[in-house]
C-alpha positions as CSV (number, residue, x, y, z in Angstrom):
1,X,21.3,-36.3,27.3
2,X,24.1,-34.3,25.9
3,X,23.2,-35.5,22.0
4,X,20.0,-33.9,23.0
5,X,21.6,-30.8,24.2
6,X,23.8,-30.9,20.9
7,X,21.0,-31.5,18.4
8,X,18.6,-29.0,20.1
9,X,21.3,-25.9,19.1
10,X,22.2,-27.0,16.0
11,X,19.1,-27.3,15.1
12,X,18.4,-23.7,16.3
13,X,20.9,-22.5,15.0
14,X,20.4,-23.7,11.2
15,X,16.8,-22.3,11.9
16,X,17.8,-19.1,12.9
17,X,20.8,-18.9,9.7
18,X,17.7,-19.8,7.3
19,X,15.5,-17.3,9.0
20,X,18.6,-14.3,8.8
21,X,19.1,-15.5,5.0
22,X,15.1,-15.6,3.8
23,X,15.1,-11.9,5.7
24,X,18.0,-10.1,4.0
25,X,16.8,-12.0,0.6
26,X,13.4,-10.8,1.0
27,X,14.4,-7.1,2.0
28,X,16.5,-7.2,-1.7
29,X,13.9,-8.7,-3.4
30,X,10.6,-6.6,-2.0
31,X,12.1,-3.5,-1.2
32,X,12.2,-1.8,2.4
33,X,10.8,1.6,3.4
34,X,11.3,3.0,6.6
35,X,7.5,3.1,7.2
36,X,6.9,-0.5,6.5
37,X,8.1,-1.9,9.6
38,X,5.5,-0.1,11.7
39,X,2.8,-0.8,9.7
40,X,3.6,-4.2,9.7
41,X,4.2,-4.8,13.6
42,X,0.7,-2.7,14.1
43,X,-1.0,-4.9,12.0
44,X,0.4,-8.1,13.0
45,X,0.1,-6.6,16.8
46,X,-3.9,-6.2,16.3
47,X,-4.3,-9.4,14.8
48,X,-2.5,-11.7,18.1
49,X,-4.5,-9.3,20.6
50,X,-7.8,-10.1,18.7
51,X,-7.3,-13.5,17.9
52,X,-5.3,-14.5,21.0
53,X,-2.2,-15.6,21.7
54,X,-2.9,-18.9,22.1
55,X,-5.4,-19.7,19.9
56,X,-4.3,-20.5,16.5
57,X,-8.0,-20.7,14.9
58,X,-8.3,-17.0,16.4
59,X,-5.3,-15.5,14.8
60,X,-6.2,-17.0,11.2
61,X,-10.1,-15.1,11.6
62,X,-8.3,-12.2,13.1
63,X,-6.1,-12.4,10.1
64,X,-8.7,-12.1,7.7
65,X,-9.8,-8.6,7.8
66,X,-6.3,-6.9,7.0
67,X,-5.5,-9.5,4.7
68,X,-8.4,-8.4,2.5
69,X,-8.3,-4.7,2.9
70,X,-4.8,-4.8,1.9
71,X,-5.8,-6.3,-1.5
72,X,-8.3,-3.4,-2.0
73,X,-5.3,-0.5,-2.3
């Protein structure tokens, strides 16, 4: 039970070191202003509250809609 245990965090913990590395190469690379963040977390907020939070089908037709609009500007 304590490999478990051990496997588990490391495990979490390489997924959370990729995760911090694909973020701070992803701010250099797309640029950061200090309204995106909002925009993003609105949007993404809107799209789990219509889709639902459990339903993965949901969230990919809630998607949808600012997906497309954002390809319009």
């Amino acid at each position: 039970m304590r490999i478990l245990y051990c496997f588990v965090t490391a495990v979490f913990v390489l997924g959370s070191a990729v995760a911090g590395l694909a973020g701070g190469v992803g701010g250099l690379v797309l640029g950061a202003s200090s309204e995106q963040p909002m925009q993003i977390l609105l949007l993404a907020l809107i799209v789990v509250v219509v889709g639902g939070v459990g339903s993965v089908s949901g969230t990919i037709i809630a998607a949808r809609p600012p997906a497309l609009s954002s390809f319009r500007n």
